[in-house]
C-alpha positions in Angstrom: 12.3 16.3 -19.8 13.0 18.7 -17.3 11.3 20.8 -14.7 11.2 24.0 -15.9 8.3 25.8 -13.6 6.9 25.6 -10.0 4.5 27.2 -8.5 2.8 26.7 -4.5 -0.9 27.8 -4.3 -3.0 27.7 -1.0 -6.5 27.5 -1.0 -9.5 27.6 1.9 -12.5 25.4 1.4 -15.5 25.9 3.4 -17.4 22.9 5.1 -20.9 22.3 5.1 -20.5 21.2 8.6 -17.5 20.9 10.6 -15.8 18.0 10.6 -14.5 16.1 13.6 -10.8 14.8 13.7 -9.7 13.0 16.4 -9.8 16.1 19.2 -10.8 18.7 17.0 -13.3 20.0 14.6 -12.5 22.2 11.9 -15.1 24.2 9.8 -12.8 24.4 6.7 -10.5 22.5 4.5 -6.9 24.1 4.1 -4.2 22.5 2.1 -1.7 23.8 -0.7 -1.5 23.1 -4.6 1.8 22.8 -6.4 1.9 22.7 -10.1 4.9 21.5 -12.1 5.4 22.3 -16.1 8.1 20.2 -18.0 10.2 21.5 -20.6 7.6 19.6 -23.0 5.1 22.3 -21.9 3.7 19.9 -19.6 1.8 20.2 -16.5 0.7 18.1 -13.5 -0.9 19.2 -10.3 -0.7 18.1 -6.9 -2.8 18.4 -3.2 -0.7 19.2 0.0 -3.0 18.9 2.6 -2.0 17.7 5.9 -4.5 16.3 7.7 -5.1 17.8 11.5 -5.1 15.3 14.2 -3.7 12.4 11.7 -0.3 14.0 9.8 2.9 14.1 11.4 3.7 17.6 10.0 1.2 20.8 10.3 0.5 22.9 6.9 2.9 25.6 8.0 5.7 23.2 8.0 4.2 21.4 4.7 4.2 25.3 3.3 7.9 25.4 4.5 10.0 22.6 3.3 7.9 23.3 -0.5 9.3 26.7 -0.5 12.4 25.4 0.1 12.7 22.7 -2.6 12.7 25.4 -5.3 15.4 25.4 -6.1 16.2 21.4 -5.8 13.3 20.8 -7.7 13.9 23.2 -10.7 15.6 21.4 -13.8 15.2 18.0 -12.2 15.0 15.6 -14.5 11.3 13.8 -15.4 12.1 10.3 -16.9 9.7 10.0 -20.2 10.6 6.4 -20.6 6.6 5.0 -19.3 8.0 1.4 -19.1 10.9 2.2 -16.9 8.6 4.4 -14.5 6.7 1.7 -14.1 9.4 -0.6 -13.3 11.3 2.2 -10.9 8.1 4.2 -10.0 9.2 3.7 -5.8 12.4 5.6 -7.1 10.9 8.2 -9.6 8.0 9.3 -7.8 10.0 9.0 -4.1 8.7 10.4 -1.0 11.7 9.6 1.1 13.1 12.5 3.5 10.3 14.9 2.5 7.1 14.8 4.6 4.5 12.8 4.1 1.9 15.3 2.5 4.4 16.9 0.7 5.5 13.8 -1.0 2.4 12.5 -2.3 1.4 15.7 -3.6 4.7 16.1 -5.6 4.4 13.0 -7.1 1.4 13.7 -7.9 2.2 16.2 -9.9 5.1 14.6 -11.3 2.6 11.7 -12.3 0.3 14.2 -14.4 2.7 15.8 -15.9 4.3 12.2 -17.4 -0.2 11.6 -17.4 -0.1 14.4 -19.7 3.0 14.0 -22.1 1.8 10.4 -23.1 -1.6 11.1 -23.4 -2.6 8.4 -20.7 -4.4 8.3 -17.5 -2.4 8.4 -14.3 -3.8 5.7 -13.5 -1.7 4.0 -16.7 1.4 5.3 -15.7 1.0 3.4 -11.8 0.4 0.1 -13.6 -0.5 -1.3 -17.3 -3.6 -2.4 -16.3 -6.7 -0.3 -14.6 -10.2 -0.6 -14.2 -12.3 2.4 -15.6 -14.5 2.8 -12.6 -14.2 2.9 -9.3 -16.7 1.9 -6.7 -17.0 3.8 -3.6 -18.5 3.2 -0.2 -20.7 5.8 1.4 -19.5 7.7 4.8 -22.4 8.5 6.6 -22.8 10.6 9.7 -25.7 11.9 12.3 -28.5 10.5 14.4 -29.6 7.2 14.2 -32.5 7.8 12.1 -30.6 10.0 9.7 -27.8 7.4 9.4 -30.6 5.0 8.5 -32.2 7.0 5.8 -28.6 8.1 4.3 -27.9 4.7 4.0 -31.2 3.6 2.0 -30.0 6.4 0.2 -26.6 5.1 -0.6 -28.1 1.9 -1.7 -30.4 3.2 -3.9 -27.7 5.2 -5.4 -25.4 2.3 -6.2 -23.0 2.3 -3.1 -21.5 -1.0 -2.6 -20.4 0.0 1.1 -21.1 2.3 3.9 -19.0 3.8 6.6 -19.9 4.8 9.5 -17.7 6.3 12.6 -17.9 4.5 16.6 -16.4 5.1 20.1 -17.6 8.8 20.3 -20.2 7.3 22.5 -20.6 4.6 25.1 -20.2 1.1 23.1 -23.4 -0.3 24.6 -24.9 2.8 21.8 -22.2 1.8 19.2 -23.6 -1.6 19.3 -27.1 -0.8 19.1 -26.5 1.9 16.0 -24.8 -1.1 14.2 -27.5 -3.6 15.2 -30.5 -1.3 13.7 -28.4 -0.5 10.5 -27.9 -4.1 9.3 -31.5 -5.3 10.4 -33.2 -2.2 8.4 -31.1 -3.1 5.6 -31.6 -6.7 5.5 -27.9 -7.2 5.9 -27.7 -6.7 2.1 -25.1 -3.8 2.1 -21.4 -4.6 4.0 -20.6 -2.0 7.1 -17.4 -0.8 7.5 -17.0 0.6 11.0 -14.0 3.1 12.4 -13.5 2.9 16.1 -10.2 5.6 15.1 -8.3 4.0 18.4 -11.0 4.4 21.0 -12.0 1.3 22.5 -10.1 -0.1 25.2 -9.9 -4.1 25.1 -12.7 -5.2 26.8 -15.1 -2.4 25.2 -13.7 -3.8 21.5 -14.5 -7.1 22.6 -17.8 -7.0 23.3 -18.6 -4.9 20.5 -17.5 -8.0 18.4 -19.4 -10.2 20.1 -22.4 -8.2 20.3 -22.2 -7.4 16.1 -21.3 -11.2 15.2 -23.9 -11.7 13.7 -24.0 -8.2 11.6 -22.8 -7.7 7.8 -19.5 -6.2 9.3 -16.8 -6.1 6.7 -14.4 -4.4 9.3 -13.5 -2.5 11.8 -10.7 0.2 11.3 -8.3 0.4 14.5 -10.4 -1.1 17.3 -8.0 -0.3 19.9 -6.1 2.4 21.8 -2.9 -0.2 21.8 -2.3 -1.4 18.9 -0.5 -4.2 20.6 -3.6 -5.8 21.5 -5.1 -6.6 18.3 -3.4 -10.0 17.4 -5.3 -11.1 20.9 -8.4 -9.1 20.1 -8.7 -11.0 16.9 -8.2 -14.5 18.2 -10.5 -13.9 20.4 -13.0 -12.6 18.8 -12.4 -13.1 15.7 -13.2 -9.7 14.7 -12.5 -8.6 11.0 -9.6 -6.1 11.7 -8.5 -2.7 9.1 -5.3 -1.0 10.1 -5.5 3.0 9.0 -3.6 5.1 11.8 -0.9 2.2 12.8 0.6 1.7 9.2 2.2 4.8 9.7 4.5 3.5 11.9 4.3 0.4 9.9 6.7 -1.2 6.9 5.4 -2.8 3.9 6.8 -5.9 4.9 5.7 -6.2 8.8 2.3 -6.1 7.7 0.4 -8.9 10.1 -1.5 -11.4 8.1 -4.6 -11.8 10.2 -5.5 -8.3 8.7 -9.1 -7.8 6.7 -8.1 -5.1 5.4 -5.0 -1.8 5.4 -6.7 1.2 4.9 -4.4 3.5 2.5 -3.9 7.0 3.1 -1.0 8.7 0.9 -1.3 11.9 2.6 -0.6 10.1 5.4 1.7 7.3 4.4 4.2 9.2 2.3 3.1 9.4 -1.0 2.0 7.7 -3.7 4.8 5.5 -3.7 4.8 4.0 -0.7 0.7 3.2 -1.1 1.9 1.3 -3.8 4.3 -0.8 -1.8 1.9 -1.2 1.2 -0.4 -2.5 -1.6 1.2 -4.8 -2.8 2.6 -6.2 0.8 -1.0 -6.5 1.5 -2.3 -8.2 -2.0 0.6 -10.9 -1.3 -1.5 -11.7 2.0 -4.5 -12.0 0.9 -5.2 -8.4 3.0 -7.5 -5.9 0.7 -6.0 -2.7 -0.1 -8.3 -0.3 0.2 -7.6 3.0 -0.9 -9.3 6.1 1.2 -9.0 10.0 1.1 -8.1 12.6 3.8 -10.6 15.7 3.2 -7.9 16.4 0.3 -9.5 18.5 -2.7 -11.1 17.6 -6.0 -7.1 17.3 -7.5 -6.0 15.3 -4.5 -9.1 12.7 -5.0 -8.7 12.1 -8.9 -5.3 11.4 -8.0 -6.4 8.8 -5.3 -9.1 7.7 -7.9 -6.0 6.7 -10.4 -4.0 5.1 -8.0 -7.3 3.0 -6.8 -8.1 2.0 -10.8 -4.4 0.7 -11.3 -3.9 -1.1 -8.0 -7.3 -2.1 -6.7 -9.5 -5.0 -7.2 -12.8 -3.8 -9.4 -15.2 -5.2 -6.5 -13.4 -3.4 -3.8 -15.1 -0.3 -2.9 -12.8 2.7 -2.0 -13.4 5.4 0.6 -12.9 8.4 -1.5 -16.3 10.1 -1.5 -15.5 12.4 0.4 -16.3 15.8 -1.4 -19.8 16.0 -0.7 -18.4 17.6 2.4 -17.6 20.7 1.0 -19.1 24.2 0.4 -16.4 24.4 -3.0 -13.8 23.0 -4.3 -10.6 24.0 -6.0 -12.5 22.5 -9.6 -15.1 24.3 -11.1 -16.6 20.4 -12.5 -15.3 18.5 -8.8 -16.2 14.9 -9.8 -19.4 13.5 -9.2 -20.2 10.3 -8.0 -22.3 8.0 -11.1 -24.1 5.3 -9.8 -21.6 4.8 -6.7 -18.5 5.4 -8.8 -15.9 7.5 -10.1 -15.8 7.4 -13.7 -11.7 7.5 -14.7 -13.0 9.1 -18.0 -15.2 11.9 -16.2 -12.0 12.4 -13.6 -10.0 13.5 -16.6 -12.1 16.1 -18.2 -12.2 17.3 -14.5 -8.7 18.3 -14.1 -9.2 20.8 -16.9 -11.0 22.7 -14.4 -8.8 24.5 -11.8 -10.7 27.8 -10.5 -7.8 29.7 -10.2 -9.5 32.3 -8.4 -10.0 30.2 -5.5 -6.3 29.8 -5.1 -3.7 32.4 -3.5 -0.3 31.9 -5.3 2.4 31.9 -2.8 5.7 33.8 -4.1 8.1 33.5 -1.4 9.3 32.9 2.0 
């Protein structure tokens, strides 16, 4: 099979509230949809959506190199052998010398299309084996009080996880928001906690102290230095996620006193090399947790496969992350069943593409 049409959509999706990243808050979601047809009469789409603050590359250059693969990409050839995708899929579904975004959302694409001409879930094509659900944790945000009620919330609603973000305020606060959340809920649901790289040493330190005795399941990137967090973990012995760092990280450097590696494929580079950080991490003993970037309903089910084919069935992911929009780029955007995606549900989904939401773009 062949490539024998692609297109570049962008799209705008407005936030219920706007969301902070890093230094910045942004009121709406901008990214780019590509959509590749086979010479089968095949189609697959994919999410570009850099995230600001986190990506290396800005849409405008994401926007840029796409239009420019046009031409490279037209008539490549789509391997229909499922077996040897499987074997080679690092190779087939490549994100080398492209940027990160823009790889995972052209193999992506790639993937539903060879989703679509076997009549198999993406999730099938990643690996033989998948689960059929997925269970998510619950990111939570506000005031104390809200936080506490969103998380009875989450439990009720069969969350197995929440998430909530620390260092935007002194630690002494950080510590006393995580303190209140595990006593009010009896320490029966696990806390993941994302410091996003702003606690210095001693401020991470006595955080974990202070929170030893809490249901913490981790902490995602305690530290402004990196550097620091062997020490900060024999220390402390704080349960320790990498999400930022593994962009400058290999598969095979990854440090074995990790909890967890939070993966990004916006971020990373694709689908393909989530895959290999995976498995770097399942060979330690380190969970691989699969987690979105504010991309679109078509970016998520595609994270939603790659979680089903790689992930362990009692490892929540941190993919619900919809809820924070106005709209979405799918008329039916998935909806979260008893604190899981449903890999059935995700499929009917993709059928749904508003195309009036999208504004085609038809050259340079």
């Amino acid at each position: 099979m062949r490539v024998d049409e692609f297109h570049i959509y962008e799209y705008r999706l407005p936030l219920k509230q706007p969301l902070r990243l890093k230094d910045r808050s942004v009121t709406e979601r901008r990214g780019l949809l590509i959509k590749i047809t086979g010479s089968s009469g095949h189609s697959g789409w994919g999410d570009v959506a850099p995230l600001p603050g986190f990506s290396l590359e800005t849409l405008a250059e994401a926007r840029t190199q796409l239009l420019g693969l046009r031409e490279a990409i037209d008539s490549t050839v789509i391997h229909e052998d499922l077996a040897l995708v499987r074997r080679e899929y690092r190779e087939k579904i490549s994100a080398e010398e492209l940027h990160p975004s823009v790889g995972f959302g052209i193999g992506t694409a790639v993937l539903n299309v060879l989703s679509a001409y076997h009549g198999v879930p993406p999730a099938e094509v990643i690996g033989p084996t998948h689960r059929n659900q997925i269970p998510l944790n619950a990111l939570l945000g506000g005031s104390d009080d809200e936080l506490i009620e969103a998380a009875y919330q989450a439990r009720e609603r069969g969350y197995r996880a929440i998430k909530i973000k620390v260092g935007r305020s002194a630690v002494a606060a950080d510590i006393a928001t995580v303190r209140r959340l595990d006593e009010e809920l009896g320490g029966s649901v696990p806390i993941r906690v994302d410091a996003n790289q702003n606690w210095d040493y001693d401020q991470a330190l006595l955080f974990a102290k202070a929170t030893s005795r809490c249901n913490i399941e981790y902490v995602e990137e305690p530290l402004d230095d990196p550097y620091l967090l062997p020490d900060l973990h024999d220390e402390s012995g704080l349960p320790i996620a990498l999400d930022e760092s593994l962009v400058d990280t290999e598969p095979g450097e990854l440090p074995g006193y990790l909890s967890a590696v939070i993966l990004k494929p916006t971020v990373l580079g694709g689908l393909s090399m989530a895959v290999q950080m995976a498995e770097a991490a399942s060979a330690l003993g380190v969970r691989p947790i699969v987690s979105s970037s504010f991309e679109s309903g078509v970016g998520i089910i595609a994270l939603s496969n790659l979680a089903a084919a790689l992930g362990d069935a009692d490892i929540p992911c941190g993919l619900d992350t919809l809820g924070w929009f106005e709209q979405d780029v799918l008329t039916n955007p998935p909806t979260v069943i008893n604190g899981t995606y449903q890999l059935e549900q995700l499929e009917r989904c993709m059928n749904t593409i508003d195309m009036s939401r999208l504004t085609e773009i038809a050259d340079a």
